[in-house]
C-alpha positions as CSV (number, residue, x, y, z in Angstrom):
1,X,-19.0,1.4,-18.9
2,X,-17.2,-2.0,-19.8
3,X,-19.1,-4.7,-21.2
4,X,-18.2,-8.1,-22.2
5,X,-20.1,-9.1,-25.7
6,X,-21.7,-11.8,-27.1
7,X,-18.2,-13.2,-28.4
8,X,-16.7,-13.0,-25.1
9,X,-15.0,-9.3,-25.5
10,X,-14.8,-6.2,-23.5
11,X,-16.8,-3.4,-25.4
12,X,-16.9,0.1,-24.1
13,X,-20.3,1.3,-23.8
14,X,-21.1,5.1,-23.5
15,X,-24.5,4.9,-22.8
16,X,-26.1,2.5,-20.8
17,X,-29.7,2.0,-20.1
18,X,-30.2,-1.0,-18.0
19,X,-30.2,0.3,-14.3
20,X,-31.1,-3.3,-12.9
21,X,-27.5,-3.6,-12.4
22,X,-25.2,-1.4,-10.5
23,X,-21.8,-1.4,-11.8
24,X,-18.8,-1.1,-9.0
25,X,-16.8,1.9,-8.9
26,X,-13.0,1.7,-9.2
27,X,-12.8,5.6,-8.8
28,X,-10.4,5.5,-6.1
29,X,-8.0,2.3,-4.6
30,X,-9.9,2.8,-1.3
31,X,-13.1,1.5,-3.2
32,X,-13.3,-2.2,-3.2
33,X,-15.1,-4.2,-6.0
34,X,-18.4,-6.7,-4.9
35,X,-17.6,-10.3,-6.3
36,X,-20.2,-12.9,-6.2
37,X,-19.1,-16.4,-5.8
38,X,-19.2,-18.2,-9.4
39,X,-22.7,-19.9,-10.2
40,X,-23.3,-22.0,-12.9
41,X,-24.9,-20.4,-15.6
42,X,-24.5,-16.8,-14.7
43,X,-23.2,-14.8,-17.6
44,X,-20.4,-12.9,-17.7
45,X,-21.9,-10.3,-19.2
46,X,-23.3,-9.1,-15.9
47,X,-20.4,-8.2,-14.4
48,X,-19.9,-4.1,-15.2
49,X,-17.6,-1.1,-13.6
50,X,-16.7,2.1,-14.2
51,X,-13.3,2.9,-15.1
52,X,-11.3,6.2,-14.4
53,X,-8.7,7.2,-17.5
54,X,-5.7,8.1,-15.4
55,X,-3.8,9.4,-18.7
56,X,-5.4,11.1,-21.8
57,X,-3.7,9.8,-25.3
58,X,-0.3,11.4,-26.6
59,X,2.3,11.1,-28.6
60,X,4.5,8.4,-27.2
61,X,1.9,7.0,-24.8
62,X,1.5,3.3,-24.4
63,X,-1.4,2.0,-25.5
64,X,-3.3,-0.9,-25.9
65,X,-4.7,-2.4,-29.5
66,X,-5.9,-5.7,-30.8
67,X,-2.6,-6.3,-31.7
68,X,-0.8,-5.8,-28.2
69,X,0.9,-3.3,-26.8
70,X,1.8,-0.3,-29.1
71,X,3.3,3.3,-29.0
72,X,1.2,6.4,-29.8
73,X,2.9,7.9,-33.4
74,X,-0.5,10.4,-34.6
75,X,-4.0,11.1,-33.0
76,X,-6.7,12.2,-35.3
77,X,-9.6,13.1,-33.5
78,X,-11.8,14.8,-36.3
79,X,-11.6,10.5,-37.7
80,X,-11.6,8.9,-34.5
81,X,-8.6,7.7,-35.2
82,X,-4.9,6.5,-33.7
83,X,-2.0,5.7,-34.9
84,X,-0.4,3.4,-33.3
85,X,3.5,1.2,-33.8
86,X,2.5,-2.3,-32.7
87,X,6.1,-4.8,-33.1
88,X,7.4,-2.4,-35.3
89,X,4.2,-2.3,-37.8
90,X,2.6,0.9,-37.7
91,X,-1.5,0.6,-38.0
92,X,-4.6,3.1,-38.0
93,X,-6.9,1.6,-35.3
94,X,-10.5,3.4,-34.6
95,X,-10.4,4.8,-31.1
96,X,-12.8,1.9,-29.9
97,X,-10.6,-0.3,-30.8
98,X,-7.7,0.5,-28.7
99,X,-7.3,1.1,-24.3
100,X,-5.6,3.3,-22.1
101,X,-7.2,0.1,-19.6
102,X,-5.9,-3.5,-19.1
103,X,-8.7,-5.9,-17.8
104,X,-7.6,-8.8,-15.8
105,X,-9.6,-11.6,-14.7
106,X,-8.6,-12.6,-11.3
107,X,-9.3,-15.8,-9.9
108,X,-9.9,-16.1,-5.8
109,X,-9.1,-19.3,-4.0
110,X,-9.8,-19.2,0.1
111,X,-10.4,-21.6,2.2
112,X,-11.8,-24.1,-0.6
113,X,-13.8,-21.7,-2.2
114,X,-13.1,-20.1,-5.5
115,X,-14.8,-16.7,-6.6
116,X,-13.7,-15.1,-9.6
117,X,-13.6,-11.2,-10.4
118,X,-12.9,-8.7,-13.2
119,X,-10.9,-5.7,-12.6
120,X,-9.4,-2.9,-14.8
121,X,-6.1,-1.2,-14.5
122,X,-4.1,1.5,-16.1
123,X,-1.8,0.1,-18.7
124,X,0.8,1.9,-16.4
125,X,0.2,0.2,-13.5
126,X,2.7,-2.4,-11.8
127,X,3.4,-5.7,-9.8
128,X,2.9,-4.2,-6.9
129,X,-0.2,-1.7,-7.7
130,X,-1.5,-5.0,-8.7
131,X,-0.8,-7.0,-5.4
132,X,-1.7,-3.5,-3.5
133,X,-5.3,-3.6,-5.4
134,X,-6.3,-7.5,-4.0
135,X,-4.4,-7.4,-0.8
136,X,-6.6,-4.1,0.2
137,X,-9.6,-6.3,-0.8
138,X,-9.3,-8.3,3.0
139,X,-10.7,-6.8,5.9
140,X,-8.6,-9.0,8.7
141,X,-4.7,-7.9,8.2
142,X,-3.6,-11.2,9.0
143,X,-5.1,-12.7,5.7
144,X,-2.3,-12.0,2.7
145,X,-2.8,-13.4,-1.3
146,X,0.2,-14.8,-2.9
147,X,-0.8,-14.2,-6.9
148,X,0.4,-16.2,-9.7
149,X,0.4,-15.6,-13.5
150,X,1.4,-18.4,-15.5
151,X,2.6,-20.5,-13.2
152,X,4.8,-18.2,-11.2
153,X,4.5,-16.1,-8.4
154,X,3.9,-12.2,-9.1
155,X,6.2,-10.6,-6.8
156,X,5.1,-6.8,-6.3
157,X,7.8,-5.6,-8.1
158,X,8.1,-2.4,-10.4
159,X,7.5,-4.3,-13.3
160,X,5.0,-2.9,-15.6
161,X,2.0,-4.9,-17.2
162,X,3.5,-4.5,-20.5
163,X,7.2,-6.1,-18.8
164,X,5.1,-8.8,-17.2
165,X,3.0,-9.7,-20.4
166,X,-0.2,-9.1,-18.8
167,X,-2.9,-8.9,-21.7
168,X,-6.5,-7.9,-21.8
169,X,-7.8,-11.1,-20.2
170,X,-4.8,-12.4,-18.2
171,X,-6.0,-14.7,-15.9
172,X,-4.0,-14.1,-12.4
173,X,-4.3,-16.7,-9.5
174,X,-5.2,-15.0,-5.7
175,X,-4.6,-17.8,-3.2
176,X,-4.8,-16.3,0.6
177,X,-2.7,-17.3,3.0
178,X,-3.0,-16.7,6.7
179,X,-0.3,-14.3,8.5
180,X,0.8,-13.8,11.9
181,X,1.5,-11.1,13.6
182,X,5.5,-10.1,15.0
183,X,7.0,-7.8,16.5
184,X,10.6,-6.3,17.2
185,X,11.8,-4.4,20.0
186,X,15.3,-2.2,19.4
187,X,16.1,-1.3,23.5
188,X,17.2,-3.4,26.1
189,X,17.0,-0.6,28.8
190,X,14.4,1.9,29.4
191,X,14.0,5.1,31.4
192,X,12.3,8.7,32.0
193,X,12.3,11.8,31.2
194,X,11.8,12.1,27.2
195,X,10.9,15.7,26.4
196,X,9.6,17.4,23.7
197,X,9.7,20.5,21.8
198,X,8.3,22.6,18.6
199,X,11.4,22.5,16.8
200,X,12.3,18.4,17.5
201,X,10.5,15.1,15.8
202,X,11.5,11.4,17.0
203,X,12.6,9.6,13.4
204,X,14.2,5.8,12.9
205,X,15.2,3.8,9.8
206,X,15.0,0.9,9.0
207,X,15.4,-2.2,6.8
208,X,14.1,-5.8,6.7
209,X,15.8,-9.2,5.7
210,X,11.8,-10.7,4.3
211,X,9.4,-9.3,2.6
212,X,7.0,-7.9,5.7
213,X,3.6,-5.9,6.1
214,X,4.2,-3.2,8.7
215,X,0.4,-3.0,10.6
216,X,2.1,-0.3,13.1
217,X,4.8,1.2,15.5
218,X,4.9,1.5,19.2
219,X,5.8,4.7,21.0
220,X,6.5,5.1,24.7
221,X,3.7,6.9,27.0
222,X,4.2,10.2,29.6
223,X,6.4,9.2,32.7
224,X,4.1,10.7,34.9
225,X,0.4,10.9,35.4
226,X,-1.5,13.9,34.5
227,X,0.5,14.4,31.1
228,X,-0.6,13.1,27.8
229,X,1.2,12.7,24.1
230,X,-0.1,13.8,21.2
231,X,0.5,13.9,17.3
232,X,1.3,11.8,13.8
233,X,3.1,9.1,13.3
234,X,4.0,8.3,9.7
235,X,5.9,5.7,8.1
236,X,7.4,6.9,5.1
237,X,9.4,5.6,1.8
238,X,13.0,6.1,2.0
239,X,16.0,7.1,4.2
240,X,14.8,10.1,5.7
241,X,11.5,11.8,6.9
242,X,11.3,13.3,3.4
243,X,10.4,10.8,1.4
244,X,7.0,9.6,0.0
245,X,4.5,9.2,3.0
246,X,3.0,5.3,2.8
247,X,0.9,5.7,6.1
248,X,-0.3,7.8,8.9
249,X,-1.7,8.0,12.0
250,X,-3.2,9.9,15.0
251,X,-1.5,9.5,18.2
252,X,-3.0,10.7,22.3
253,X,-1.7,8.5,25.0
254,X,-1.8,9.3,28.4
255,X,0.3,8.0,31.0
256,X,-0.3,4.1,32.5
257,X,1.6,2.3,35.1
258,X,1.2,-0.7,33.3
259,X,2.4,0.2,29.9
260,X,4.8,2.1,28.9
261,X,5.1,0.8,25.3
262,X,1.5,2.0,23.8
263,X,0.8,0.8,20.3
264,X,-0.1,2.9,17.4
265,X,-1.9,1.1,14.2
266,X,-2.4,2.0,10.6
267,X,-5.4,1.6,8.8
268,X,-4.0,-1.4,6.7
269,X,-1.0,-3.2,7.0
270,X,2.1,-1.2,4.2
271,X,4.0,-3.8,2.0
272,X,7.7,-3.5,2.9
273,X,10.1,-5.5,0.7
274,X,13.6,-6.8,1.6
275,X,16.4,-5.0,2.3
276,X,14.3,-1.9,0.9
277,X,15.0,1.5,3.4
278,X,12.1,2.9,5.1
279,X,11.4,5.8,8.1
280,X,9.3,6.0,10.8
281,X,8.4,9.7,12.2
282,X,6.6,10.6,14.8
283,X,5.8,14.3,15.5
284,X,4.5,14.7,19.2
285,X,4.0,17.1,22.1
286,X,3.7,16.6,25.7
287,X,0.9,18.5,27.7
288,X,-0.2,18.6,31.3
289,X,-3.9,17.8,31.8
290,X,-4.0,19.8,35.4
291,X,-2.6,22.9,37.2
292,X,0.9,22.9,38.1
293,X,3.0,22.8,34.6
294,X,6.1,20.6,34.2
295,X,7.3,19.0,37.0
296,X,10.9,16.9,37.6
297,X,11.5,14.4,35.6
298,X,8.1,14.8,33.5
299,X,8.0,13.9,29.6
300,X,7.7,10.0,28.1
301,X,9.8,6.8,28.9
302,X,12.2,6.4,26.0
303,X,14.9,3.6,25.1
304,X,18.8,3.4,26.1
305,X,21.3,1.1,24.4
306,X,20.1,0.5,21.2
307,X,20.8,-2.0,18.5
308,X,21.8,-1.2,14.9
309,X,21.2,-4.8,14.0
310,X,18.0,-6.9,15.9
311,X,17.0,-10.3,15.8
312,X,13.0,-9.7,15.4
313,X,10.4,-12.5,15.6
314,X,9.0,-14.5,12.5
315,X,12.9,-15.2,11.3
316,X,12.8,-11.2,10.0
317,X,16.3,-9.6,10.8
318,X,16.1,-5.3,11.1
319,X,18.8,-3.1,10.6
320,X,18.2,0.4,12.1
321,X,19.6,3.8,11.4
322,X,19.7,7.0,12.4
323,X,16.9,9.4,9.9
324,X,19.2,12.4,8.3
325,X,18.1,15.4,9.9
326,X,16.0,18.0,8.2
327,X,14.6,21.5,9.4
328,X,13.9,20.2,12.5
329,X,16.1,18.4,15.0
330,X,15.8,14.5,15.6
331,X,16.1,13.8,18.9
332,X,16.4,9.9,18.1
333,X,18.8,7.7,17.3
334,X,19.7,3.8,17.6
335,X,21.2,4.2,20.5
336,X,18.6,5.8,22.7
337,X,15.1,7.8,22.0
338,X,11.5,6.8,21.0
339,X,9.9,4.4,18.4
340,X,11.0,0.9,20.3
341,X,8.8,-1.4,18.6
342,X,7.5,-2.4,15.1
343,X,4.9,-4.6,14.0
344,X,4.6,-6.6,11.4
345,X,3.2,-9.5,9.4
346,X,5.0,-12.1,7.3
């Protein structure tokens, strides 16, 4: 357990008796810290977590010390010692006295109130693991935080703490920002007749000219009644439908005269940066609820004359292309198939 002393540093306790105050877990990114409001003459000392060690000390590791960041040259555990080359110096430090941990105090601005938190990240963490961490914090999707670290905006880049000059008691500026909601829509004809089969998935990619949050997709419904769709939809990192899976969903939709175009949410809105390549797949089947099987013309509405290039709302331009097939055949392409719409936040 972390601890802030009576000089105002953090101090790593093992054992802890006072039970009066919980700490808050930061075992998994899902988790989200509790932050009181600031009150005058509450002590900092009170605010405690748990930290989870994402990678053990060795030889070459980054590290932090006293003196900054450092590289990992001997471990000598029998004298609680390590080694470490800080700016070209190498120094013996105790093993208290270095952290596999960089603490950041971040400072909350909404809506004219100001609330301040403590949170603790892996010295390999990034930009965006950082703006990923306080973005998750807000329930409503439409509510983003622009962060700022010295004066300038922290994009959510790949840039590590070490690369940005985040130290053990950075202070990093969180001011929220409402977003709206948007949406793009890649058909200008639609028609009947979609089908489906065990050995075909429906996949689109795509790229944005603005940074955007994608909050979800929408998929056409069965052309006729008595049918119903079913499966994932995942959005995924990268050209093609086998890249690093960002988000995923459940899909059962049954067939509407009023909508054709259902819409399918994620659990939180997925950070999409400019010009950056992404996929959308969505792996469904198409059942009949009642006797009878498939009739004429059953399966979903889907999309005809599709554009590569689409003017969406919010000032955000897409460019769409066809996902490389893989094992299984995509029946989708820009010019005609499923996936119509995307949503988004700016």
């Amino acid at each position: 357990m972390w601890k802030l002393n009576d000089i105002n540093q953090w101090e790593l306790f093992n054992q802890v008796e006072d039970v009066d105050v919980r700490p808050t877990s930061l075992a998994t990114s899902n988790q989200k810290e509790t932050a009181s409001p600031e009150k005058s003459g509450t002590k900092a000392s009170s605010q405690l977590f748990y930290i989870q060690k994402m990678k053990q000390e060795v030889k070459g590791a980054t590290i932090y010390t006293p003196k900054g960041y450092g590289v990992i040259q001997n471990i000598m555990p029998e004298k609680n010692m390590i080694t470490v080359k800080v700016n070209n110096e190498i120094i013996d430090f105790e093993r208290s006295e270095v952290s596999n941990d960089i603490s950041i105090q971040f400072i909350h601005v909404q809506a004219g109130e100001k609330r301040t938190e403590w949170i603790s990240f892996p010295i390999q963490s990034t930009a965006k693991d950082i703006n990923d961490r306080i973005n998750s914090q807000y329930q409503d999707p439409s509510i983003i935080a622009r962060l700022f670290f010295k004066g300038k905006e922290l994009e959510p880049s790949n840039d590590t703490l070490e690369k940005l000059g985040i130290t053990h008691g950075s202070k990093i500026l969180a001011m929220t920002k409402p977003g709206k909601s948007y949406s793009v829509n890649r058909f200008k004809q639609v028609s009947s007749g979609w089908g489906y089969g065990p050995t075909t998935f429906d996949s689109i990619s795509f790229s944005a000219s603005k940074d955007i949050r994608i909050s979800g997709v929408g998929i056409y419904g069965p052309s006729q009644q008595n049918y119903t769709l079913a499966g994932t939809v995942k959005l995924i990192q990268g050209p093609s439908s086998d890249g690093d899976i960002a988000a995923t969903t459940t899909v059962e939709v049954n067939f509407s005269v009023h909508e054709k175009i259902h819409r399918v949410m994620f659990s939180k809105p997925i950070s999409v940066r400019a010009e950056e390549v992404w996929s959308i797949c969505a792996e469904l089947s198409l059942t009949c609820n009642s006797a009878g099987g498939f009739g004429f013309g059953s399966g979903s509405h889907y999309g005809n004359n599709g554009l590569t290039i689409c003017q969406g709302e919010g000032d955000v331009t897409f460019a769409f292309l066809t996902c490389p097939r893989g094992i299984k055949t995509n029946q989708t392409t820009t010019y005609s198939g499923q996936i119509p719409e995307i949503y988004y936040y700016t």
